[in-house]
Kinemage of the C-alpha trace (Angstrom):
@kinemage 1
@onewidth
@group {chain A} dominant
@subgroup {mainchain}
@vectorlist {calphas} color= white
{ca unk a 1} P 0.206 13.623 -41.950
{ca unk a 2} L 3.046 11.298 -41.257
{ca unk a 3} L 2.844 8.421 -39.237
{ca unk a 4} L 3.525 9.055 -35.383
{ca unk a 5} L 5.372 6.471 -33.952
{ca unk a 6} L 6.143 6.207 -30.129
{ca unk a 7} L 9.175 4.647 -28.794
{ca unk a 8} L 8.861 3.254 -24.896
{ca unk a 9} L 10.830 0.959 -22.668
{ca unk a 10} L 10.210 -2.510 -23.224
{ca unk a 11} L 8.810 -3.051 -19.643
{ca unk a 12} L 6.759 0.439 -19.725
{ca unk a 13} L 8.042 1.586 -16.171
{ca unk a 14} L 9.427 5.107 -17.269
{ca unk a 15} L 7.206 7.720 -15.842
{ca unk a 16} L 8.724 9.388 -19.046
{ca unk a 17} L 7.666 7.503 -21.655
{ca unk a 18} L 4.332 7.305 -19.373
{ca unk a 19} L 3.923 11.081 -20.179
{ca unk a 20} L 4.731 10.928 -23.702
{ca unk a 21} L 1.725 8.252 -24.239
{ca unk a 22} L -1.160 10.153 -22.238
{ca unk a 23} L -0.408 12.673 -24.392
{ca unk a 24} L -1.078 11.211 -27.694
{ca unk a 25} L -4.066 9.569 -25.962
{ca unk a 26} L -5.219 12.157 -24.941
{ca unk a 27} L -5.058 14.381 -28.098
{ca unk a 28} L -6.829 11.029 -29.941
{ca unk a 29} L -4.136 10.828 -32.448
{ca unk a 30} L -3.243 7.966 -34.548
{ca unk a 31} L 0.535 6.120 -33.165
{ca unk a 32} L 2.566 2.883 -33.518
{ca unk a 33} L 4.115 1.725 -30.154
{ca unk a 34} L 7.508 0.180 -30.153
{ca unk a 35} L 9.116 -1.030 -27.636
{ca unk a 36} L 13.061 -0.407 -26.945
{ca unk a 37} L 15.025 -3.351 -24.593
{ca unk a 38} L 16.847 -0.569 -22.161
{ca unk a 39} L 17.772 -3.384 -19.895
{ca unk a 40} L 20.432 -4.925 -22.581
{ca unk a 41} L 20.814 -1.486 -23.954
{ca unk a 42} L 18.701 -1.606 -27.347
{ca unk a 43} L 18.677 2.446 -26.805
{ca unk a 44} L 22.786 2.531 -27.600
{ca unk a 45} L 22.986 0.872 -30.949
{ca unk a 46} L 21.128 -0.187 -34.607
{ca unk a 47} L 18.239 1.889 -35.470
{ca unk a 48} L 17.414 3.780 -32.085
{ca unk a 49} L 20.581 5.186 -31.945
{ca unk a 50} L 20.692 6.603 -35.116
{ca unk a 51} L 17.784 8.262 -34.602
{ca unk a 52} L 18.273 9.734 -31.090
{ca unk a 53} L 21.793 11.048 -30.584
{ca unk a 54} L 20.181 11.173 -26.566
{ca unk a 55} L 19.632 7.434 -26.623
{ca unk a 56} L 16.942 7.335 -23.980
{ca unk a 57} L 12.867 6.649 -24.169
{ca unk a 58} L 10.913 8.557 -25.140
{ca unk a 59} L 11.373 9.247 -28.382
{ca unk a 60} L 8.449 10.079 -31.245
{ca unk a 61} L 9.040 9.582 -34.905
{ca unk a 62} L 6.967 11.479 -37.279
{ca unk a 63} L 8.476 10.991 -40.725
{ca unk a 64} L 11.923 11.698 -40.746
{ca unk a 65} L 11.433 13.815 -37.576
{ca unk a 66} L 13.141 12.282 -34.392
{ca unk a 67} L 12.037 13.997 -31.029
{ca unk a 68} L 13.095 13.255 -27.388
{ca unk a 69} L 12.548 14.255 -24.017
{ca unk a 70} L 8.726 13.833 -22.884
{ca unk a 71} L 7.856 17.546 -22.294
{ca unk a 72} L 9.580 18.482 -25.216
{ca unk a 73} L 7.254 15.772 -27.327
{ca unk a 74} L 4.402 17.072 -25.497
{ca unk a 75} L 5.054 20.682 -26.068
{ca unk a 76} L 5.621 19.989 -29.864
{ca unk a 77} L 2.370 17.887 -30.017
{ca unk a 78} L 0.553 20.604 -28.326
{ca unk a 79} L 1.170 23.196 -30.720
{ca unk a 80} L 1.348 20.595 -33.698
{ca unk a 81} L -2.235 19.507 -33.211
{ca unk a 82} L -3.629 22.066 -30.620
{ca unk a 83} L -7.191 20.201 -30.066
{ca unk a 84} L -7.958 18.606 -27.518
{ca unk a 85} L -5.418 20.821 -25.448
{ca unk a 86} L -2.975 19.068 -22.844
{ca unk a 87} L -1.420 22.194 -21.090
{ca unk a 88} L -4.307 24.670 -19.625
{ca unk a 89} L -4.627 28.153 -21.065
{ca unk a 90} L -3.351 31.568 -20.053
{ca unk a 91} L 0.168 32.001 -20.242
{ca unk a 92} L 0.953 32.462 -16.603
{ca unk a 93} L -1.422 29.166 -16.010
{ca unk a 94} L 0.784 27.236 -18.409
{ca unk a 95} L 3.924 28.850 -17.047
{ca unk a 96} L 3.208 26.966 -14.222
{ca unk a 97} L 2.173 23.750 -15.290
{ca unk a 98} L 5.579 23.361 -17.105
{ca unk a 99} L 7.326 25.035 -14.186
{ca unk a 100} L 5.744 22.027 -12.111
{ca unk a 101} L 6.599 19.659 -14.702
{ca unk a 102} L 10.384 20.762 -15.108
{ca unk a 103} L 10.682 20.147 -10.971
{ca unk a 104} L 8.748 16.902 -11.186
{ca unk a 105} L 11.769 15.851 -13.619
{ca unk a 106} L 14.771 17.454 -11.425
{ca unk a 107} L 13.879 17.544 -7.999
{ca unk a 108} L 13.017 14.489 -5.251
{ca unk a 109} L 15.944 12.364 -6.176
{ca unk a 110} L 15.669 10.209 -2.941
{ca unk a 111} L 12.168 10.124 -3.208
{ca unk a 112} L 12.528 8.813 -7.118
{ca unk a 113} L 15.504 6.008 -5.975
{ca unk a 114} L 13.679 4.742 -2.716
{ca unk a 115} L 10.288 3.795 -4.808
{ca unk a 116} L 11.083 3.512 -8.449
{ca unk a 117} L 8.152 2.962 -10.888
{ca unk a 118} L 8.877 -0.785 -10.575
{ca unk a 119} L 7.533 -0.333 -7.322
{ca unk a 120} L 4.242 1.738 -8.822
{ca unk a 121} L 3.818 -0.771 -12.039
{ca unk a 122} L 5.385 -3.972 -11.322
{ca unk a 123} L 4.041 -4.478 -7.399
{ca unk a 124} L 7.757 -4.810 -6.080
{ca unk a 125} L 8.197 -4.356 -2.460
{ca unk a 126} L 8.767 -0.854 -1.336
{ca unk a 127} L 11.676 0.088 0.839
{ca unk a 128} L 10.712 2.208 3.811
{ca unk a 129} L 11.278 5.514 3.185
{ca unk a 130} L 14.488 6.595 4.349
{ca unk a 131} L 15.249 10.183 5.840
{ca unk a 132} L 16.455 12.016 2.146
{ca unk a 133} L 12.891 10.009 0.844
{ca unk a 134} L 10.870 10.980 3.381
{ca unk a 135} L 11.919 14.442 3.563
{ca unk a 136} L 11.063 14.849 -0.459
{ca unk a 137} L 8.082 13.276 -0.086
{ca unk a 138} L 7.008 15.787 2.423
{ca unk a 139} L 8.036 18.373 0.238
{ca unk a 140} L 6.386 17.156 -2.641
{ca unk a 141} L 3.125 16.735 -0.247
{ca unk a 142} L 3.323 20.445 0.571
{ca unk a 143} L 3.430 21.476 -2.948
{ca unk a 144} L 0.963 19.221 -4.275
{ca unk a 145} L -1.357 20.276 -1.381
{ca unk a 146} L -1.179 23.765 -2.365
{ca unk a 147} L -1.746 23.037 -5.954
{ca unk a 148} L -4.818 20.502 -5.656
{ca unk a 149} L -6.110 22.284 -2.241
{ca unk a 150} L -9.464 20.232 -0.804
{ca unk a 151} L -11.589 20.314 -4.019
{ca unk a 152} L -9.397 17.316 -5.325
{ca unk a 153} L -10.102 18.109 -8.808
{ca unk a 154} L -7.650 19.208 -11.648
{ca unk a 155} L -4.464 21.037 -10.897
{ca unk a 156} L -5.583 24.089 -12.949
{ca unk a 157} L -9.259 23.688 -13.944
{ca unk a 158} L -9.450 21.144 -16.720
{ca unk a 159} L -7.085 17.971 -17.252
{ca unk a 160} L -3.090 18.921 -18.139
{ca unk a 161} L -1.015 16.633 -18.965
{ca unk a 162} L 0.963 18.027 -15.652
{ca unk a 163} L -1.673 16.051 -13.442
{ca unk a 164} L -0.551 12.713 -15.147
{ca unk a 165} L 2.797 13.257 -14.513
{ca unk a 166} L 2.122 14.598 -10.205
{ca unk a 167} L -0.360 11.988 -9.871
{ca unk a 168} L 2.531 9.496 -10.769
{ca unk a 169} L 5.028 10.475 -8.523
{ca unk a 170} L 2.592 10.823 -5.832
{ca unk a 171} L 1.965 7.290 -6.003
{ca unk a 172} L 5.616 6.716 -5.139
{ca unk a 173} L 4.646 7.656 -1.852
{ca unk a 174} L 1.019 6.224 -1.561
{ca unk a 175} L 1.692 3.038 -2.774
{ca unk a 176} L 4.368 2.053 0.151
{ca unk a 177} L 1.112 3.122 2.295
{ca unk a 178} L 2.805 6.113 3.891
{ca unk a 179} L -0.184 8.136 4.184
{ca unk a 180} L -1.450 11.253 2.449
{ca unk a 181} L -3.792 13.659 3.097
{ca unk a 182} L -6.894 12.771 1.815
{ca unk a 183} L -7.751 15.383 -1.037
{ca unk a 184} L -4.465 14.153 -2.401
{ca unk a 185} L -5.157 10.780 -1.941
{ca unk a 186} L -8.964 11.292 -3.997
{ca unk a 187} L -6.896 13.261 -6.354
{ca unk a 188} L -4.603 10.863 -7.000
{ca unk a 189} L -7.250 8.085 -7.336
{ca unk a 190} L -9.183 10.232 -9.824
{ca unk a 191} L -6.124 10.981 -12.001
{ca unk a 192} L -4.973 7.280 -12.115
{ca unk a 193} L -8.274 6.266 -12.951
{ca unk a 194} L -8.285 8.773 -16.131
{ca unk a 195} L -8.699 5.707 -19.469
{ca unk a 196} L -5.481 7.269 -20.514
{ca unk a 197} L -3.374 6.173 -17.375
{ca unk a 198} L -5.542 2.703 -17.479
{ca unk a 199} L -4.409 2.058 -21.041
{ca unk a 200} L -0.889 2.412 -19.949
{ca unk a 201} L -0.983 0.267 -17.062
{ca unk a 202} L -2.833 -2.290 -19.760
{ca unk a 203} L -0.080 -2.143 -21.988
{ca unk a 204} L 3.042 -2.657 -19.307
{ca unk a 205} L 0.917 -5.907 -17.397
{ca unk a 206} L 0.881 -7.139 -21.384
{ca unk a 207} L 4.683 -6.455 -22.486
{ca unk a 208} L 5.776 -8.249 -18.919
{ca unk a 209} L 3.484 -11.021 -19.557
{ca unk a 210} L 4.828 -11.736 -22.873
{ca unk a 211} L 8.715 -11.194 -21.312
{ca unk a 212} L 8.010 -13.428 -18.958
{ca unk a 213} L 6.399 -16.098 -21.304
{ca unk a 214} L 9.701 -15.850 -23.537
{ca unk a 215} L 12.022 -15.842 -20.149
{ca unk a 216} L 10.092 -19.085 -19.749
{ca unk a 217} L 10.400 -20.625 -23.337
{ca unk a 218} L 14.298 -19.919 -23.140
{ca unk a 219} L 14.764 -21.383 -20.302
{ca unk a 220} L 13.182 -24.830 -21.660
{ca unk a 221} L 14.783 -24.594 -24.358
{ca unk a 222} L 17.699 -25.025 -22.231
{ca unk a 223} L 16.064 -28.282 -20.574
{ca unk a 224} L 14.357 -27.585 -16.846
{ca unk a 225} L 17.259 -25.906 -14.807
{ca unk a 226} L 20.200 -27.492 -16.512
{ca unk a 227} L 22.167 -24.310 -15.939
{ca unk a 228} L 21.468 -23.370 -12.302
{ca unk a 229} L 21.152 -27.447 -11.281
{ca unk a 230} L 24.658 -27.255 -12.490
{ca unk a 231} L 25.489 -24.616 -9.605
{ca unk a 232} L 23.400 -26.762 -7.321
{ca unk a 233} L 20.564 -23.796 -7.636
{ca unk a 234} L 17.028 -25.378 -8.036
{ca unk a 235} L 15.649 -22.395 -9.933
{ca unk a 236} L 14.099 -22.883 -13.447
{ca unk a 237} L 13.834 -19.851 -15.197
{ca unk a 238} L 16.270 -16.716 -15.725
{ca unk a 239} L 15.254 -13.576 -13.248
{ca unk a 240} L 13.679 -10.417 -14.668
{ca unk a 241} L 16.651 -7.929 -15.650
{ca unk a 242} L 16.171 -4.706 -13.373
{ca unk a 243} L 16.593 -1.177 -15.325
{ca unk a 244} L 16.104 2.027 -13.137
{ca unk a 245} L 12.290 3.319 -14.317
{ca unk a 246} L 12.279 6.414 -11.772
């Protein structure tokens, strides 16, 4: 078998790339990680763009085999190496897990811009939801209600990868503390607790540490504030980029 590599934002705040990892965690396999700079856009030139004409993260490499899009690299895992399963069985059964992952992806817009993932992995504040916001998130509480019900377990019996990816945006809402009801608000608990999720969470508090350390080091090597002293701004090191995770 060839080598799987994974390609992910630098920062690990797309809810994309998220996906694209639980799945190879999940399935146990064997995978580099490497890490694309989409805030200076890394994604548009050299190497990454030659391999994905799409330019965005995710993006797994296996051989000479380029593959974006994070339900398309799940779907091709999935059949690729079948055990352990991350879509549920019966074809109606997964005909609705990808039908809920396809509206995950293209619906709640508002919901997606008010509370980005940099809200959800990087503790920035969250902006109260506005009217568009709040009216997705009570449409994505309706569905999700009617999918988990009160037994706060799995979405269809065992774990899909489509629980990863609801208990995610679900979080957009819960972690602003607008409330849910509370067998979403177990479910969502149980899901982000999965040693998948964890892992991922792991990885993003280490890739920011390490940005930050080098925001630091380039900034002394600078001298302490010479730049912004020289615009009579006190502050000593450069601010974090901001790229849209949604």
């Amino acid at each position: 078998m060839s080598t799987l590599t994974l390609f992910v934002d630098s920062r690990h705040i797309s809810p994309w790339a998220m996906s694209a990892y639980v799945v190879l965690q999940e399935k146990g396999l064997d995978f580099e990680v490497r890490a694309i700079d989409i805030d200076v856009g890394e994604q548009h030139r050299g190497e990454y763009a030659a391999l994905s004409p799409i330019r965005r993260v995710p993006l797994l490499l296996e051989g000479d085999f380029a593959l974006a899009e994070s339900t398309a690299i799940a779907e091709y895992l999935e059949a690729q190496f079948p055990a352990p399963a991350v879509y549920p069985e019966g074809l109606q059964t997964l005909a609705r897990a990808r039908e809920l992952q396809a509206w995950i992806r293209s619906d709640l817009g508002a919901l997606r811009t008010t509370r980005s993932t940099e809200v959800v992995f990087e503790g920035q504040k969250p902006k109260p939801l506005d009217p568009p916001a709040r009216e997705a998130a009570g449409k994505l509480i309706t569905l999700a209600s009617g999918l988990v019900g009160s037994g706060a377990g799995n979405l269809f019996g065992d774990w899909s990868i489509a629980d990863a990816d609801l208990a995610l945006m679900l979080q957009r809402i819960a972690v602003g503390g607008d409330p849910l009801p509370e067998p979403l608000a177990h479910y969502v608990d149980r899901q982000w607790s999965r040693p998948s999720l964890v892992r991922w969470r792991a990885r993003g508090e280490a890739a920011r540490e390490q940005i930050a350390g080098q925001q630091r080091l380039d900034a002394g090597q600078h001298g302490p504030g010479t730049r912004d002293r020289a615009k009579g701004n006190a502050r000593t090191t450069a601010p974090v980029r901001r790229s849209r995770g949604r």
